[in-house]
Every structure is written in C-alpha cells, then in structure tokens.
N, CA, C and O atoms as CSV, one atom per row, in Angstrom:
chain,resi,resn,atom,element,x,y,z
A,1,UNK,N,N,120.992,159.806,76.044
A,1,UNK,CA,C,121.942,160.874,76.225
A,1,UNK,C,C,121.323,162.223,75.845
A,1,UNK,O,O,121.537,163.262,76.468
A,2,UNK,N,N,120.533,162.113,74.764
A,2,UNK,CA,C,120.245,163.572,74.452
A,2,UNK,C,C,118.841,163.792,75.077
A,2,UNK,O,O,118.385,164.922,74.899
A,3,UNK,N,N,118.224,163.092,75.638
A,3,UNK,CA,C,116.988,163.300,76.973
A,3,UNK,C,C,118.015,163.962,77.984
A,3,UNK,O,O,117.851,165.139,78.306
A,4,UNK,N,N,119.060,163.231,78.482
A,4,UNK,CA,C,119.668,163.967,79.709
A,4,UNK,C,C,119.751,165.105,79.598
A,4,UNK,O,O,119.399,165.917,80.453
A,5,UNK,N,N,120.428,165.460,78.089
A,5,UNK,CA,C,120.775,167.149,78.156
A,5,UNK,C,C,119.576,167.703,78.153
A,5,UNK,O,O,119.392,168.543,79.034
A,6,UNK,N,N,118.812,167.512,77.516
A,6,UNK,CA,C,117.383,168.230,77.358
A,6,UNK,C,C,116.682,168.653,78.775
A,6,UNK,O,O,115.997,169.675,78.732
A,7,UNK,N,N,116.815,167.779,80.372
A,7,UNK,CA,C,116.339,167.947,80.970
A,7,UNK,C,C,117.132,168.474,82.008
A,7,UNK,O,O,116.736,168.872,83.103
A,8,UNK,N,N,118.627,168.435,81.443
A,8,UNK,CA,C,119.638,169.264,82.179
A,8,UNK,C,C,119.525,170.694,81.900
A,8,UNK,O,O,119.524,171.498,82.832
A,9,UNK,N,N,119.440,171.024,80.832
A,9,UNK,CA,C,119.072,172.289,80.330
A,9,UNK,C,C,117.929,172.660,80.520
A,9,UNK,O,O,117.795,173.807,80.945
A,10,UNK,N,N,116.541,171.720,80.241
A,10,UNK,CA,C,115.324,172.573,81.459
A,10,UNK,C,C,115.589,172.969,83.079
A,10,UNK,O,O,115.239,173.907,83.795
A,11,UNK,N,N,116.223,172.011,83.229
A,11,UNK,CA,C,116.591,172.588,84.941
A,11,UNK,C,C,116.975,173.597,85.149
A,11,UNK,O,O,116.617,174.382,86.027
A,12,UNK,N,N,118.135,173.763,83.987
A,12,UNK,CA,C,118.728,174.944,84.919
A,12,UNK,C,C,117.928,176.090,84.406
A,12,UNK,O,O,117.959,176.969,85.266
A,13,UNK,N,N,117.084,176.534,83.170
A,13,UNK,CA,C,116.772,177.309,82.680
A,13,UNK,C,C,115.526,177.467,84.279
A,13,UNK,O,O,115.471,178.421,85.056
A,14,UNK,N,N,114.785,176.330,84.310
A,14,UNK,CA,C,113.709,176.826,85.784
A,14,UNK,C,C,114.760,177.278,87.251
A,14,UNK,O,O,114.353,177.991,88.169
A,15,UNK,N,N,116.002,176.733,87.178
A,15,UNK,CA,C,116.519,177.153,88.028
A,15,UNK,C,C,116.718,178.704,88.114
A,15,UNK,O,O,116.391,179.399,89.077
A,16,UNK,N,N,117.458,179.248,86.660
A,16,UNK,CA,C,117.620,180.274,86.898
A,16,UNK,C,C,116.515,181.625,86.896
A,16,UNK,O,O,116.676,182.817,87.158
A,17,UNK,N,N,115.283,180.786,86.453
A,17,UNK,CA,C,113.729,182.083,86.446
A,17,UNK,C,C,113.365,181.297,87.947
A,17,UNK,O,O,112.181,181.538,88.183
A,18,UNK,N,N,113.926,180.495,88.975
A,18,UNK,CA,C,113.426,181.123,90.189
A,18,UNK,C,C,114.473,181.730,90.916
A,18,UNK,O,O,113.767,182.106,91.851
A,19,UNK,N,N,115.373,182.041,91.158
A,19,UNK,CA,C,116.622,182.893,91.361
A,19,UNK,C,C,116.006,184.070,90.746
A,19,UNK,O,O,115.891,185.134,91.353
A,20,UNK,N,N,115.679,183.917,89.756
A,20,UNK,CA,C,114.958,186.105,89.246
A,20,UNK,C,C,114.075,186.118,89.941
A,20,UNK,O,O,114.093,187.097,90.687
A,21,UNK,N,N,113.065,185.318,90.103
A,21,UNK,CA,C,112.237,185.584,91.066
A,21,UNK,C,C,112.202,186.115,92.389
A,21,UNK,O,O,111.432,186.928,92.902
A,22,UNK,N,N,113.270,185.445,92.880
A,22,UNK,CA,C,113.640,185.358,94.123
A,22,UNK,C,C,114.371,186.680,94.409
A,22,UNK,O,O,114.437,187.071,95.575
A,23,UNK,N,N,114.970,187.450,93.330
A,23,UNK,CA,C,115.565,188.849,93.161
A,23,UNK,C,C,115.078,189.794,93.242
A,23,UNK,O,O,115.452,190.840,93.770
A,24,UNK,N,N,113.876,189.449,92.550
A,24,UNK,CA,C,112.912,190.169,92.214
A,24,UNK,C,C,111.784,190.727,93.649
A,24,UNK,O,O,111.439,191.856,93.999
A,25,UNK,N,N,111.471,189.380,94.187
A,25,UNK,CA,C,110.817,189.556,95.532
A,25,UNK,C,C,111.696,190.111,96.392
A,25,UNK,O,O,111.251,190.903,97.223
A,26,UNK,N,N,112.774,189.881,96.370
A,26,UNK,CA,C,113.812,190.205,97.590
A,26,UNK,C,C,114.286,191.896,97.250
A,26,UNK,O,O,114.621,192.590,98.210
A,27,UNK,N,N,114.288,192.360,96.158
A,27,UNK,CA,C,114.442,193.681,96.550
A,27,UNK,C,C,113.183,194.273,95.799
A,27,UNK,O,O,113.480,195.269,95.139
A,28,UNK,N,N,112.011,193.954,95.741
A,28,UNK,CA,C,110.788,194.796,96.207
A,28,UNK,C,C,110.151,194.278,97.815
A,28,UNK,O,O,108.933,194.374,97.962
A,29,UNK,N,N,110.542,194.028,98.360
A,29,UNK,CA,C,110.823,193.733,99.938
A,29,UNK,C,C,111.908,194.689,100.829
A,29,UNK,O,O,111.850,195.046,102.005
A,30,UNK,N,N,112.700,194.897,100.008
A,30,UNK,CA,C,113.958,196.155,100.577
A,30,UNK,C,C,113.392,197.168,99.800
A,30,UNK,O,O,113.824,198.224,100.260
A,31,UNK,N,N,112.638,197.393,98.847
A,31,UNK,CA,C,111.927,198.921,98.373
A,31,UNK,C,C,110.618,199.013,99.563
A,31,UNK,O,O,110.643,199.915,100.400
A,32,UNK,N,N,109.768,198.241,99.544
A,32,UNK,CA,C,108.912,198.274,100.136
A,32,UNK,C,C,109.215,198.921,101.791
A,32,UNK,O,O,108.414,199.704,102.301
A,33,UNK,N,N,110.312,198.524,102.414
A,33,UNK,CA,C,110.962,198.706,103.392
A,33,UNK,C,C,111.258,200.237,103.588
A,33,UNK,O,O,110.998,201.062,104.463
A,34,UNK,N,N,111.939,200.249,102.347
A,34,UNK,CA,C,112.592,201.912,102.623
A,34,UNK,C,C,111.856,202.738,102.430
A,34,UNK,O,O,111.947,203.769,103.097
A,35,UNK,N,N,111.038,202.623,101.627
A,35,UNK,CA,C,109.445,203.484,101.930
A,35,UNK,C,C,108.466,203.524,102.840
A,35,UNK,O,O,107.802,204.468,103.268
A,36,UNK,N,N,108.461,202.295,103.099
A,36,UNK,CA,C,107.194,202.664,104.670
A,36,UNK,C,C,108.389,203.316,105.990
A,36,UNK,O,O,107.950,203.920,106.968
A,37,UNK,N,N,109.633,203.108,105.823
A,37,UNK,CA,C,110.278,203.703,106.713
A,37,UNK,C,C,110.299,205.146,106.315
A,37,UNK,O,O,110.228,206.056,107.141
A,38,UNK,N,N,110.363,205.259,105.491
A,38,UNK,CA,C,110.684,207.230,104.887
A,38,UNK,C,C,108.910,207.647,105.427
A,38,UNK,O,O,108.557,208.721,105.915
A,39,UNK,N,N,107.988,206.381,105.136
A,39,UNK,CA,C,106.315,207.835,105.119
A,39,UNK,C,C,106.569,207.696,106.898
A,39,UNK,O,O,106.213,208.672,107.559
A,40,UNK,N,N,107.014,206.816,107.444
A,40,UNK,CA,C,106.604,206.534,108.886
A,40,UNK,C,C,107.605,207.771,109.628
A,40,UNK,O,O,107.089,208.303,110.611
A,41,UNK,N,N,108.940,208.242,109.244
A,41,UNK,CA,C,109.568,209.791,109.503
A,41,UNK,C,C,108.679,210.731,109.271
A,41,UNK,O,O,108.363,211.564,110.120
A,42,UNK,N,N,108.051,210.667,107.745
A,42,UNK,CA,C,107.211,211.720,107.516
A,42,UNK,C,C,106.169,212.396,108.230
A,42,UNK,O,O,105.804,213.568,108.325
A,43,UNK,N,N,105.731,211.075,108.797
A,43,UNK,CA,C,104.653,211.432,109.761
A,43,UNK,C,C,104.740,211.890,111.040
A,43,UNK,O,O,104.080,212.706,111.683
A,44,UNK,N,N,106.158,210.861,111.407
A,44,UNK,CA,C,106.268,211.450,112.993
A,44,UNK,C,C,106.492,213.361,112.797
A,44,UNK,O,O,105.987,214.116,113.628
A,45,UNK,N,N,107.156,213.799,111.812
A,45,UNK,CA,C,107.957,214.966,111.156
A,45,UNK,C,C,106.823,215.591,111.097
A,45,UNK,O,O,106.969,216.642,111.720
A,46,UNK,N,N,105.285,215.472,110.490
A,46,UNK,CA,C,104.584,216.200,110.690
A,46,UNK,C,C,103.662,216.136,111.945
A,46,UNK,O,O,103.043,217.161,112.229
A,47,UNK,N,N,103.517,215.070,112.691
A,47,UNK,CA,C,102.653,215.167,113.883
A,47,UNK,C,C,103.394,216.173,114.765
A,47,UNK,O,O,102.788,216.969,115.481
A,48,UNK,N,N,104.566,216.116,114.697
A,48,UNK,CA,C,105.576,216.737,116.255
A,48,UNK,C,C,105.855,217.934,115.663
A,48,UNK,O,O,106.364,218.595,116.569
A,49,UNK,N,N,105.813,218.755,114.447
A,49,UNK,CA,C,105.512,220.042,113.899
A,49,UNK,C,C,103.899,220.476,114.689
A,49,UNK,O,O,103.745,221.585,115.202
A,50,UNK,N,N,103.116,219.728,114.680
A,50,UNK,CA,C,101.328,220.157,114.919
A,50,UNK,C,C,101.410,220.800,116.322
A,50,UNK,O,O,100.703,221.797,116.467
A,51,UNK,N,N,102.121,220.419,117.336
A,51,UNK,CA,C,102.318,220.303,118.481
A,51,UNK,C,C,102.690,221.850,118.875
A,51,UNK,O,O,102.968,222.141,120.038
C-alpha cells in the first residue's frame, strides 16, 4: 500500500513537470511567432520605404 502511494505520487509529480514543459515550449513557440512576424513587417516597412 505505501509503494502504491509512493509511485502514485511520483507520477503525478513527472506528470505535472511535463505539462510545465509543455507550457513552457508552447508559449516560447507563440513568442517566437510574434516576433519573427513583427521583424518580417519590419522589413517589408523598410524595403517599400527604399523604393
């Protein structure tokens, strides 16, 4: 009985550090995003100024 809890409670503790993980990747994936979209305006913004 007290093995079960022990490995019930490791589970969920790995459960819940890959869920952060998974948070973690998932919105530096939506940062990553909104920045190459903002330099990729920037640029069109300055090429079509050159013109």
């Amino acid at each position: 009985m007290w093995f079960a809890s022990v490995k019930k409670v490791r589970r969920m503790i790995d459960t819940g550090c890959l869920i952060a993980t998974i948070y973690i990747l998932f919105y530096a994936l939506v940062g990553m995003t909104i920045i190459a979209v903002a330099l990729i305006v920037a640029l069109a913004t300055i090429l079509s100024k050159q013109k």
